[in-house]
C-alpha positions in Angstrom: 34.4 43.1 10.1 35.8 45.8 12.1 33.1 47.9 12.0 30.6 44.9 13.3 33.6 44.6 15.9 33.9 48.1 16.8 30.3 48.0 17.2 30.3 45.1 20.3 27.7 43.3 17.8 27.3 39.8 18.8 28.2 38.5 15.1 29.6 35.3 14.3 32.9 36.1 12.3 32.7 33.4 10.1 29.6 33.8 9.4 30.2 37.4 8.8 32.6 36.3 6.3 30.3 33.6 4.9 28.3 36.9 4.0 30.8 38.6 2.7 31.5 35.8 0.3 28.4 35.9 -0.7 27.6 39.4 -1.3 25.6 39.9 1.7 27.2 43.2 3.4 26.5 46.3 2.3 29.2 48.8 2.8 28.6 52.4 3.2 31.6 54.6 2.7 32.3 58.6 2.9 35.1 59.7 0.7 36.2 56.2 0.2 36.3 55.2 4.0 33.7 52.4 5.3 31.8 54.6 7.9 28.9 51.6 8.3 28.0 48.0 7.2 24.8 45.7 7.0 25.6 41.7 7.2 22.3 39.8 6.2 21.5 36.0 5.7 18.8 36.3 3.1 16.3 38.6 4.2 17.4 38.4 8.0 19.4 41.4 9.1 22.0 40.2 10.9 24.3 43.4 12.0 23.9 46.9 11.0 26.5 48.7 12.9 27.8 52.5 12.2 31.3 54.5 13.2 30.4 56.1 16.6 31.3 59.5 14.7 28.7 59.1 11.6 25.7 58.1 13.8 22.7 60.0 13.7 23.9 61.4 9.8 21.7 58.7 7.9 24.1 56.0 7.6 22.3 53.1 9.2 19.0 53.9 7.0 20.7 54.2 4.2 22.2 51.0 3.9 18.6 49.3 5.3 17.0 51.1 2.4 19.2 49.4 0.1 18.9 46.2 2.0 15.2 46.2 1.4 15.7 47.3 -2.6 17.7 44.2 -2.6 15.5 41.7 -0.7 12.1 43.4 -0.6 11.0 42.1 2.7 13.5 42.3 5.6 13.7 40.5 9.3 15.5 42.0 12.1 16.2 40.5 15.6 17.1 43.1 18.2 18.1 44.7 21.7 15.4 47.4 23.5 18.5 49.7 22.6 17.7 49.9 18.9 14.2 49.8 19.0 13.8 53.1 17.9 16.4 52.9 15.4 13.7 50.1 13.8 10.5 52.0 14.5 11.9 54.6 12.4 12.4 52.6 9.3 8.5 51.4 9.7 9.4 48.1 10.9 6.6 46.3 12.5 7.9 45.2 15.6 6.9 42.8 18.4 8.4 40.9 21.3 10.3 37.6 21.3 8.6 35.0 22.3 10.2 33.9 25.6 12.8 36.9 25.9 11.8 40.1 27.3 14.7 41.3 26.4 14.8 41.3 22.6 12.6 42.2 19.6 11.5 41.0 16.1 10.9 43.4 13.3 9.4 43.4 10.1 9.8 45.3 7.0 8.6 45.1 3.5 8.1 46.9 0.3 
């Protein structure tokens, strides 16, 4: 939860926690220490978030990689901000319908 905190990710706590419960975050850790998490509901990618420090070192991939070995299809809904972040993985991405400001990706196996 702190890590989806620290990120300013607009996640529901208790349904973070729902997912937690359920086995649906994926923790990433270096030398024992969570450096990232993923919180999905189903195949909808809810939060991936990463410590400001381990950004840009594969962390965030890593755990949708898994994700997708897990689920074999994924959904993401998203800010412009991480757009690129998306396109990366190979998500096909298009606009929301009625919100300029966010996007929808798609990712299977």
């Amino acid at each position: 939860m702190r890590l989806v905190d620290g990120a300013m990710l607009s996640a529901d706590a208790e349904t973070v926690r729902e997912c937690i419960d359920d086995g649906a975050v994926l923790v990433a850790t270096i030398s024992g220490r969570p450096v990232g998490a993923l919180v999905r509901d189903g195949d909808r990618v809810t939060a991936v978030a990463t410590r400001r420090r381990y950004r840009d070192r594969g962390v965030g991939t890593a755990l949708v990689s898994q994700a997708l070995d897990d689920r074999g299809r994924l959904v993401a809904e998203f800010d412009p901000a991480v757009r690129p972040f998306y396109e990366s993985l190979g998500f096909d991405i298009e606009a929301v319908e009625d919100d300029e400001e966010r996007f929808c990706g798609r990712l299977e196996v």
